[in-house]
C-alpha positions as CSV (number, residue, x, y, z in Angstrom):
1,X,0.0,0.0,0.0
2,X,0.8,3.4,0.0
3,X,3.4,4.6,2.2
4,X,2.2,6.7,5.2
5,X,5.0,8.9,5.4
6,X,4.5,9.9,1.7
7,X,0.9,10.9,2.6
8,X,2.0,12.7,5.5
9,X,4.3,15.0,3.1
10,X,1.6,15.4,0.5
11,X,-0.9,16.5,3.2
12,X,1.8,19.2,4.5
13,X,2.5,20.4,0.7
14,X,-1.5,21.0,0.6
15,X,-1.8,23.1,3.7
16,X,1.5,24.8,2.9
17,X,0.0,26.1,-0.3
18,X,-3.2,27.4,1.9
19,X,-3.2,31.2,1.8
20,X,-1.6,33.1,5.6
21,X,-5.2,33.5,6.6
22,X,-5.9,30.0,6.9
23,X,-2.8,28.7,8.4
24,X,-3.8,29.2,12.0
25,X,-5.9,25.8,11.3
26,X,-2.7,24.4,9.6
27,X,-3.2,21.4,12.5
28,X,-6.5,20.5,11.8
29,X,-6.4,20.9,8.0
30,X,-3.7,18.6,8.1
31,X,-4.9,16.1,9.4
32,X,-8.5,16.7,7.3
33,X,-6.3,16.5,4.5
34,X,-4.3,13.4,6.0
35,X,-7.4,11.2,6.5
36,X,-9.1,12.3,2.6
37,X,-5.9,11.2,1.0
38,X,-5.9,7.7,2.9
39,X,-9.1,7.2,2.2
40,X,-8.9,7.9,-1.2
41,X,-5.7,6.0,-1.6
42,X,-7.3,3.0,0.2
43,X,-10.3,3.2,-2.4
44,X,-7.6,2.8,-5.5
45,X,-6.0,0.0,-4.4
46,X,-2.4,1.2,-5.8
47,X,0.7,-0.9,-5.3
48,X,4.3,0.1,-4.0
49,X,6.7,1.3,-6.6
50,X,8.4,-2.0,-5.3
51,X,5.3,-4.2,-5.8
52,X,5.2,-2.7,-9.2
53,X,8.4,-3.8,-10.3
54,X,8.3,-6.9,-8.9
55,X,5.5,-7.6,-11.1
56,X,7.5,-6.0,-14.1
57,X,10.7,-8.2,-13.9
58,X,7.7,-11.2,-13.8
59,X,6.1,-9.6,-16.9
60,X,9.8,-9.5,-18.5
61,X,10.3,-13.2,-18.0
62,X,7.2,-14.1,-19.0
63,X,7.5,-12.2,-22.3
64,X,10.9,-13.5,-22.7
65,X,9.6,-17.3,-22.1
66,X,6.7,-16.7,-24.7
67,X,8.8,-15.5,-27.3
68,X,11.2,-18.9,-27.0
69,X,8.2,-20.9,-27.3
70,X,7.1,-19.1,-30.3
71,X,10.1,-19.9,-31.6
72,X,10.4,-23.2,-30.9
73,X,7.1,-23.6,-32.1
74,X,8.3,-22.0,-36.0
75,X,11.5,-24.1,-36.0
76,X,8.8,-27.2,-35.5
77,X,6.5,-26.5,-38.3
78,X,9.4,-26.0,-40.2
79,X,10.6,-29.3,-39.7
80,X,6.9,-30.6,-40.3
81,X,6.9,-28.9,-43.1
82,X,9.8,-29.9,-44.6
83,X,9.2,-34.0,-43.3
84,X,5.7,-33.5,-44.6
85,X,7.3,-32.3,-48.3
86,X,10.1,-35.1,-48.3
87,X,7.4,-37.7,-47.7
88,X,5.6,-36.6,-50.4
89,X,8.0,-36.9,-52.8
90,X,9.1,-40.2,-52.0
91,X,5.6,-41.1,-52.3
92,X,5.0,-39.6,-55.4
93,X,4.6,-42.2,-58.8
94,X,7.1,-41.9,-61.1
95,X,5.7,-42.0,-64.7
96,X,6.7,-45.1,-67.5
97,X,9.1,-43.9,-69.8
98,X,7.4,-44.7,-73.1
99,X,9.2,-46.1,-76.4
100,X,8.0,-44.4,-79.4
């Protein structure tokens, strides 16, 4: 989840950037602010930057895997193909010479 020191900082930039007027509730607004941005974080279920590339370097390998397979897969048709062609050849009648 979303680190609570991070939303701690983002709360403080928000009342920072209240006009002078309005910093006398600085405490209260930031923890107002504190509790709306949990609760909206909580809501979005976002991951950790860590979490994140975790799933990434998964997602690379996985790729990675796929694409040998797909290539194994090609280099085995080929060879079908090509058994498949041979076959056919040896299988194919050869026509009687005629003698006129």
């Amino acid at each position: 989840m979303i680190d609570p020191k991070a939303i701690d900082d983002l709360a403080k930039r928000f009342v920072e950037a209240l006009p002078p007027g309005f910093r006398q509730f600085q405490a209260d607004m930031e923890k107002n602010f504190h509790a709306a941005l949990q609760a909206t974080f909580s809501k979005l279920e976002l991951v950790t930057r860590e979490e994140f590339e975790v799933q990434q370097g998964v997602l690379a390998r996985t790729r990675a895997k796929l694409e040998e397979l797909e290539k194994q897969m090609a280099d085995l048709e080929i060879k079908i193909a090509g058994g498949s062609k041979r076959r056919k050849a040896a299988e194919k009648p050869t026509e009687p010479e005629s003698d006129e």
